[in-house]
Each structure stands twice: as structure tokens, then as C-alpha cells.
C-alpha positions as CSV (number, residue, x, y, z in Angstrom):
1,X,0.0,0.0,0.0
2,X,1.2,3.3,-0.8
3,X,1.8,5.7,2.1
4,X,1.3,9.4,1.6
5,X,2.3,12.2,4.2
6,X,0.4,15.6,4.8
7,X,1.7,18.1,6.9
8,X,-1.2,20.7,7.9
9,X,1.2,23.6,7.8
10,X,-1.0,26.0,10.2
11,X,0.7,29.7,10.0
12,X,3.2,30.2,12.7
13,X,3.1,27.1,14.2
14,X,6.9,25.5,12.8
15,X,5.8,24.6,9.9
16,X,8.3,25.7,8.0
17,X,10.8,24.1,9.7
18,X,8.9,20.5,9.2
19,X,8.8,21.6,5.2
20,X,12.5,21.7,5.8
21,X,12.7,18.1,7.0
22,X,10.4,17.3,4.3
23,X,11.9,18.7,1.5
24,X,15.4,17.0,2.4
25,X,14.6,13.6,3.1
26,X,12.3,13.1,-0.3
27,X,13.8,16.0,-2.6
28,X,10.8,16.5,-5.3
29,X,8.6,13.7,-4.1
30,X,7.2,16.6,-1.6
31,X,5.5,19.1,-3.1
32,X,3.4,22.1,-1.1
33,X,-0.1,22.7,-2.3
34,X,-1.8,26.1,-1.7
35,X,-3.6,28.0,-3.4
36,X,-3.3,32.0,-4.2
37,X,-5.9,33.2,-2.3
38,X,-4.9,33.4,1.5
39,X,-7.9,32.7,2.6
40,X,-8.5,29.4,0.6
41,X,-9.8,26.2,2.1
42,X,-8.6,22.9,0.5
43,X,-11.1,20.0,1.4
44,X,-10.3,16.3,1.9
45,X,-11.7,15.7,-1.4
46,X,-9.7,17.7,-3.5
47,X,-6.8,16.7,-1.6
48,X,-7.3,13.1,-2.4
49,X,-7.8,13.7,-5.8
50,X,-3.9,15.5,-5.7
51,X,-2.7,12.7,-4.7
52,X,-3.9,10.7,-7.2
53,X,-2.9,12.7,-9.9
54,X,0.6,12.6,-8.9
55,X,1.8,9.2,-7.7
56,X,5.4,10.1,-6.9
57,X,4.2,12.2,-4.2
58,X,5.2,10.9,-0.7
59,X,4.5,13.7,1.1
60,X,2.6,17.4,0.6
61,X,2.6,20.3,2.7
62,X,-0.5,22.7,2.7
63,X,-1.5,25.4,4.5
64,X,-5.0,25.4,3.2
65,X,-5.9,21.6,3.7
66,X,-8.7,21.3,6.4
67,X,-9.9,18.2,8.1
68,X,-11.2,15.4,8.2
69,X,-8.3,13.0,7.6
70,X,-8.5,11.9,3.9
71,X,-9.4,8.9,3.2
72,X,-8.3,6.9,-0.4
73,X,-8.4,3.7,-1.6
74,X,-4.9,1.9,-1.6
75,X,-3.5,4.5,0.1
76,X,-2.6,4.9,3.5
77,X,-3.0,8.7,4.8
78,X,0.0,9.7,7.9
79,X,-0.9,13.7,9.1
80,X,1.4,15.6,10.5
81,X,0.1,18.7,12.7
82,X,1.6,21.0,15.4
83,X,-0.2,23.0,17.8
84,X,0.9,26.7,19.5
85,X,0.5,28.0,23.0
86,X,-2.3,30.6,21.1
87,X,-0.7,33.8,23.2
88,X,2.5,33.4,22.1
89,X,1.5,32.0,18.6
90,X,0.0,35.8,18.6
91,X,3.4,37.5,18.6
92,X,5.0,35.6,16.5
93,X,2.2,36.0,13.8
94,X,3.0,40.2,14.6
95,X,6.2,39.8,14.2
96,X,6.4,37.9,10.9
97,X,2.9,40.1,9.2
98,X,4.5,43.6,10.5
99,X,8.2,42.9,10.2
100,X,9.4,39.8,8.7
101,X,6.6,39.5,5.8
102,X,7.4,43.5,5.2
103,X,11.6,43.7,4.6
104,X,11.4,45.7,7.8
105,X,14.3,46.1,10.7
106,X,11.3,46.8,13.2
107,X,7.3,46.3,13.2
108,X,5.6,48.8,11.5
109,X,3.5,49.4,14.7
110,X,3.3,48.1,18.3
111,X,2.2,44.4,18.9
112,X,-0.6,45.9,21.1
113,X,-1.6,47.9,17.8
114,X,-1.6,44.5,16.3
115,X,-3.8,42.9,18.2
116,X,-6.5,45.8,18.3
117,X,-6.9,45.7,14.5
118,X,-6.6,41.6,14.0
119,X,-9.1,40.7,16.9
120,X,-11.9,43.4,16.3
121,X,-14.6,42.1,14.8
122,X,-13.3,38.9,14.1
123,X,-14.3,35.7,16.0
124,X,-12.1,33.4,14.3
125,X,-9.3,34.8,12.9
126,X,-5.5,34.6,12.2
127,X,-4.9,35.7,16.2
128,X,-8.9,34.9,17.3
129,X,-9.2,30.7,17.8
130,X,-7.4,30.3,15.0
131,X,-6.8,26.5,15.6
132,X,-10.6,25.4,16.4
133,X,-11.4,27.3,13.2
134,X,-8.6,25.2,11.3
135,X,-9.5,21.7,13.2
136,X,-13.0,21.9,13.3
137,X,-13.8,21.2,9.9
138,X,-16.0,18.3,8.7
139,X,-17.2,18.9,5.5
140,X,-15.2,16.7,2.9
141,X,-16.0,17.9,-0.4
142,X,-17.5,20.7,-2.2
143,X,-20.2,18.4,-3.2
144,X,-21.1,18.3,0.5
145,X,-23.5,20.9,2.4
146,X,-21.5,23.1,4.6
147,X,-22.2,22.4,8.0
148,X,-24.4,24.7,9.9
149,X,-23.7,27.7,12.3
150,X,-22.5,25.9,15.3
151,X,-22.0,26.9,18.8
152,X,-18.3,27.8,20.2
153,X,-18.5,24.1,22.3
154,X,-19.8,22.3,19.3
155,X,-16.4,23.8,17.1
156,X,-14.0,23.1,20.4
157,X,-15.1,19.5,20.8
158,X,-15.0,18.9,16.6
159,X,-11.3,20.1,17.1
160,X,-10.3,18.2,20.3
161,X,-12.4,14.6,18.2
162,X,-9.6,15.3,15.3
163,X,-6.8,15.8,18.6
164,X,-7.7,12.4,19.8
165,X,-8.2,10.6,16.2
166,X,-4.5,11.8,14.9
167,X,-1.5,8.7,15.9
168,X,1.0,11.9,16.1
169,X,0.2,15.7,17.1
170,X,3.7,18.1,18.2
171,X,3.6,21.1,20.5
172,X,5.3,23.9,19.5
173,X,6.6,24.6,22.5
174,X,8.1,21.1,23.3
175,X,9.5,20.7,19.6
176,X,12.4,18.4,20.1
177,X,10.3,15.7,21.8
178,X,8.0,16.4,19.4
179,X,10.6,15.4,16.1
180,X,11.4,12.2,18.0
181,X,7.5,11.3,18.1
182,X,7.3,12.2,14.6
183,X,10.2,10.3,14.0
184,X,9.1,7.1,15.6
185,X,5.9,7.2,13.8
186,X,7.5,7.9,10.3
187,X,10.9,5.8,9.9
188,X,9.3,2.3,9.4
189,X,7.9,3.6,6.2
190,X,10.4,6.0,5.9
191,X,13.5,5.1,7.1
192,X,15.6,7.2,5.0
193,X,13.5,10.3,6.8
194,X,16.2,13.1,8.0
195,X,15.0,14.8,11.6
196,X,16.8,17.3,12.2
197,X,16.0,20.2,14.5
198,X,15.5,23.3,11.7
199,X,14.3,26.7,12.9
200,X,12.9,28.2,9.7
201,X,11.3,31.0,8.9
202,X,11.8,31.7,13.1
203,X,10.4,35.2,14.7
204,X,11.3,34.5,18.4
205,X,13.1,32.1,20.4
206,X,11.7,28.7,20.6
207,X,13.6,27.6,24.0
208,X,12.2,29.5,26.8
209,X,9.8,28.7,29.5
210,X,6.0,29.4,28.3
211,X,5.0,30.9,31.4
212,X,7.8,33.3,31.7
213,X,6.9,34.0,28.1
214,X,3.2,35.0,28.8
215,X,4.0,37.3,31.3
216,X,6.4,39.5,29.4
217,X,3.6,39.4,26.6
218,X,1.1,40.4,29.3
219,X,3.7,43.8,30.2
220,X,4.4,44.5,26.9
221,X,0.2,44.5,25.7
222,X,-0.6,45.8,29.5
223,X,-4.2,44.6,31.1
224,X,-6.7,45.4,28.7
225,X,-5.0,44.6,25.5
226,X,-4.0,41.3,27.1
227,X,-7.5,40.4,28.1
228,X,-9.0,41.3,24.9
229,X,-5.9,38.8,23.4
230,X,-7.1,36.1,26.3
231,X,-10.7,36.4,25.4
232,X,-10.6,35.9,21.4
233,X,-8.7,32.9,21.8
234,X,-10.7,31.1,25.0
235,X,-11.6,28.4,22.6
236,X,-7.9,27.8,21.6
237,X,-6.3,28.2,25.1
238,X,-8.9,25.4,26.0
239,X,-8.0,23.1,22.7
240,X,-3.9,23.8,24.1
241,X,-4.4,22.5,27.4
242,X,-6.1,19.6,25.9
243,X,-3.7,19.0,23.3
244,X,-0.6,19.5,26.3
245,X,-2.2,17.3,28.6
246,X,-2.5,14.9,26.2
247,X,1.1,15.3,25.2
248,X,2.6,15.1,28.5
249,X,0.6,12.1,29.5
250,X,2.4,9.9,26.2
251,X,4.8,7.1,27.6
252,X,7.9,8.5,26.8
């Protein structure tokens, strides 16, 4: 059976640097697959039919690929997804849009300027739940009806059901461990797979403690900014702790 990787390459969550181990260990038989609007959405369905239509592939990346899980005949579907502390996910996403993105030495504006524009308004958004809004997908094609309006504990427990179904998930914030568990699952079918520890297309230290973090986030967008940050993202700070205590609780 053929075995086929997809790496849901959510924005600012070290994506980049698994593209890198990607593109390394299988040269051209990993390809990325996005589309030109940012704001695309790339079902199961259409994903599948990729696939097909290019048999070489071993692995794709894709930022716009949505769950559920693919399913295709004679082929055997291994995702690869990280998940980001949301707060600090938050500033690096300001630092890469207003700095990095831009050619700039410094953001274009403060990071509590940042957040004021990208959460108003905006109930899911690329700093507002961003992950339920990514994980709680379950329409498969475009053939399919959309799924209705749902309510914010219908969408969290639709992301923490694809959480629990996935045989690998990595946390950001733990990344090592998290290579060696993507590792393990991977090298059978792909023992020629090259892990190395890459820090791509990196905004901010990834080796620091995530509470110590937090708080200098909470000084530098004082009391209000911070709880309006907190409050967007209640859904997502509720997936995290899921996710981590799901994480930490993996025989090691």
C-alpha cells in the first residue's frame, strides 16, 4: 500500500521548519499545495484527488488543507500537525505580518496595535481561535453541504475529536520531543526520513519557558489589550491545554 504524508502547515506554528525536513529527506517527491488566495480552504476531497494525480508524491505540505483525515483507496493517509500555546503564537504572527513579511528592521507598529486591529470584529481569525477554526472542519467535499452555524463548544469539541483521532500531534513549544514522536511514527515507512531540529522562517526564540513567556507578553500589551488577546482565543487556550495534557501524558 502506498503511504502518503500531509503536513497541515498551520501559519506560525513551525511549519516551515517540518517543510524543511520534508523537503530533504524526499527532494521532489514533496511538493506544497496552496492555493493563491490566502484565505483558501482545501477540502479532503480535492486533496485526495492531488494525490492521485501525482503518484510520486510521498509527502505534501499545505497550509490550506482542512480536516477530516483523507481517506483513499490503496493509500494509506500519515498527518502531520503542530499545535501553539495561542498567546505566544499571537506575537509571533506580529512579528512575521508587520516585520518579517514586510523587509522591515522593526514592526511597523506596536504588537498591542496588532492585536487591536486583528481581533476586532473577528471571531475566528489569524490571532482569534485560530486553531478550532482550522481543526473543526468536517465537510469533505465541495459536493457536501456546509455544515451549519455551530455553537463555540460544538467547534472546540469537533477540534479536540480530530486531537484524539491523529497517531502523532507536536507542540510547538516542546518541539524536540515532538521530532522524536514524529520520528518514531514515520521511519518504518520511511527510514531514510532526515530529523533534524531546523528553525525556519523563526520570529522569536523557541527555548524558553511558556509561562515566563506569557508574562512578558502580558507587560508588553498591559491589562486590557492582554484580556481582549485572552478572550478571542478562550476556545484555543482550551484546545492547548487539551492538546498538552494529552502530550505530556504519552509514555515516553
Amino acid at each position: 500500500m502506498r503511504t502518503v504524508i500531509i503536513h497541515y502547515h498551520l501559519f506560525k506554528n513551525a511549519g516551515t521548519s517540518v517543510d524543511r525536513i520534508l523537503a530533504d529527506s524526499f527532494g521532489d517527491k514533496w511538493l506544497n499545495f496552496d492555493k493563491p488566495d490566502e484565505n483558501a480552504k482545501i477540502l479532503p476531497g480535492e486533496i485526495s484527488e492531488f494525490i492521485g494525480a501525482n503518484p510520486q508524491l510521498v509527502a505534501l505540505s499545505s497550509h490550506h488543507v482542512v480536516p477530516p483525515i483523507p481517506v483513499i483507496p490503496g493509500v494509506r493517509v500519515i498527518p502531520l500537525l503542530f499545535i501553539r500555546h495561542p498567546i505566544l503564537r499571537a506575537r509571533s504572527a506580529y512579528l512575521f505580518e508587520w516585520q518579517k513579511a514586510k523587509g522591515l528592521e522593526q514592526p511597523q507598529g506596536s504588537f498591542a496595535e496588532y492585536v487591536k486591529q486583528k481581533v476586532e470584529c473577528n471571531k475566528y481569525g489569524v490571532i482569534s481561535n485560530f486553531h478550532v477554526s482550522k481543526l473543526s472542519c468536517i465537510q469533505y467535499s465541495a459536493r457536501d453541504f456546509a455544515a451549519k452555524s455551530l455553537r463555540d463548544y460544538e467547534v472546540l469539541n469537533r477540534a479536540k475529536l480530530l486531537v484524539d483521532s491523529l497517531p502523532f500531534f507536536g507542540l510547538v513549544e516542546n518541539f524536540y520531543q515532538s521530532l522524536v514522536r514524529m520520528h518514531y511514527l514515520l521511519k518504518l515507512d520511511f527510514p531514510y526520513l532526515r530529523v533534524k531540529t531546523h528553525e525556519a522562517n523563526v520570529t522569536q526564540p523557541t527555548v524558553f519557558d511558556v509561562d515566563e513567556k506569557i508574562s512578558a507578553i502580558k507587560d508588553e500589551l498591559g491589562e486590557e489589550v492582554f484580556g481582549v488577546l485572552m478572550q478571542a482565543n478562550q476556545m484555543d487556550l482550551e484546545l492547548y491545554k487539551y492538546a498538552s495534557n494529552r502530550f505530556y501524558t504519552v509514555a515516553r
